[in-house]
C-alpha positions, 0 to 999 in steps of 0.5 A: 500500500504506497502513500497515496492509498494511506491517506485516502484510506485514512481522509475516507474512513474518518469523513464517513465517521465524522458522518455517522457521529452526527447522524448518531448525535442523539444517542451521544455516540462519538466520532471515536466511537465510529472510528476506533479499533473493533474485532467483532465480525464484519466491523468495519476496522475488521473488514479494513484489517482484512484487506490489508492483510489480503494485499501483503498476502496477494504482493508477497504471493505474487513475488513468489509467482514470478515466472521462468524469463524466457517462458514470459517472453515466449508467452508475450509472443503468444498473446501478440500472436492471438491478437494478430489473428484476431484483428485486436494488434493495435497496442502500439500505435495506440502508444505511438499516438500519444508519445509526443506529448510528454506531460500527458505521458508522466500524468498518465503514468503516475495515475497508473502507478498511485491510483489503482489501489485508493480508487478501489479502497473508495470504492469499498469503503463506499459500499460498507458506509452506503450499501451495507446489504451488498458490500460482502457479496461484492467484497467475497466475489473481489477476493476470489477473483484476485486470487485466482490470478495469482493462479495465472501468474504461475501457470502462465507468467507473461512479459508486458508489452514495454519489455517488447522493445529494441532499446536495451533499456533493461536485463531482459532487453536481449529476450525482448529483441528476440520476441520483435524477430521472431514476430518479424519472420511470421509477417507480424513486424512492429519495428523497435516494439514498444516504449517502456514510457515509466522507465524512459519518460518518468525515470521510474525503474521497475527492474532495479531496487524496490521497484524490483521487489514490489512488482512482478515484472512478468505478471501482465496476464491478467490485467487486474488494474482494467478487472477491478477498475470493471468491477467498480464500474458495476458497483456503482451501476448497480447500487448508486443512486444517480443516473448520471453517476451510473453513467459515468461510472462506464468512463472509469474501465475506459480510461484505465484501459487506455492507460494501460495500454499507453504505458505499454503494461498490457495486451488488449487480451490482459484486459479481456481476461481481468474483465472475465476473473473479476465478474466470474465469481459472482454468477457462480455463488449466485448458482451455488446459493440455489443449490445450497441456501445455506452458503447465502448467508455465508456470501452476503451476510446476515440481515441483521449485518445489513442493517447495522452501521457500525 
């Protein structure tokens, strides 16, 4: 969790307490009363302490994952490959178009690095303080989800688009030449590849020092920035109040999508595939719930959970 999912982790949890306070003020119940500590089920300081567990869980799982070089590389070729066949190859001049304007480039790249985790925190803080009855399913179906990709991380690690290039920018540069060539001779030529825009526009190295053991370098398939940032999306379509919210709710997977591809971090296909992961759980403990009702509750919580604001 870096520093910009703290304080909005922080600003969001103690604005929704200081709501409750005043929406509580005659029973005299506090601000603190809202915000301290609870390990009772399902209090809020219980289902916070939940996540941050399950993020440590999935980053270090995650680094465990990291697969085989060559095999991520031949798998990168793989996917550009399918997306050849199927008509979706359009990653790099999408990039291409938008490497001119160097502003716009460091903007985007620093909203893909800082704002996938406080944009998920809001939008489940959200759901607990607003949508209380539906805030476990969607929670439950969130937590399945990602760690199903970690599945795909070692079944099928994959470098992301930004080591596909003729720069030797990094260790694994002499992989990615190799990927452009081989490509080259199957008819599928995409010149010096892609721009690794993080490392040559914004100086963020991922390949050496920290960086280098907070990210899985060859973790891009699934996309899992573009599966929650559609999760989001329905969220808020679902269960807002506002007809234009639910609306523009649509632009938020859109826009991530793009930045994904312009920072040359995923395929088309890592999107398709995070999409999929992040909804699959949710028609599948609908089905199980009718088989077995007793798992109902077990998946959405108590009535009585629904009700309670604390």
């Amino acid at each position: 969790m870096n520093l910009t999912s703290l304080i909005t982790l922080l600003a969001i949890i103690g604005i929704y307490s200081w709501q409750a306070s005043r929406e509580s003020g005659a029973g005299g119940t506090s601000t603190w009363e809202h915000f301290k500590p609870s390990f009772k089920q399902y209090s809020g300081f219980r289902e916070l302490l939940l996540f941050v567990v399950f993020l440590l869980f999935y980053k270090v799982s995650r680094g465990l994952a990291i697969g085989d070089e060559a095999t991520a590389f031949a798998n990168a070729q793989l996917v550009i490959e399918w997306e050849h066949q199927l008509g979706i190859l359009y990653e790099l001049p999408i990039q291409q178009y938008f490497l001119d304007k160097e502003t716009l480039v460091k903007a985007i790249n620093w909203i893909y690095i800082k704002l996938h985790i406080p944009t998920t925190i809001i939008f489940f803080v959200w759901l607990f303080y607003k949508r209380r009855k539906n805030y476990l399913f969607i929670r439950n179906g969130f937590l399945i989800a990602n760690i199903i990709t970690i599945f795909f991380f070692v079944w099928f690690p994959c470098a992301p688009p930004r080591m596909i290039n003729g720069a030797e920018v990094n260790q694994y540069s002499e992989l990615g030449i190799q990927v452009l060539q081989n490509l080259q001779a199957m008819g599928i030529p995409l010149g010096s590849g892609f721009v690794d825009t993080l490392y040559e526009i914004s100086g963020v190295n991922l390949y050496k020092g920290i960086n280098s053991k907070l990210f899985n370098q060859f973790a891009a398939m699934p996309s899992m920035h573009f599966g929650n940032s559609l999760l989001i999306a329905f969220g808020v379509y679902l269960y807002a109040k506002n007809n234009w919210i639910k609306i523009l709710a649509w632009l938020y997977p859109a826009f991530v999508l793009l930045v994904i591809v312009m920072t040359g971090n995923h395929f088309f296909l890592d999107a398709v595939l995070g999409g999929i992961i992040v909804l699959a759980p949710y028609p599948l403990m609908i089905l199980l719930e009718r088989f077995f009702p007793s798992l109902k509750e077990r998946f959405r919580g108590t009535e009585a959970f629904a009700k309670e604001f604390t």
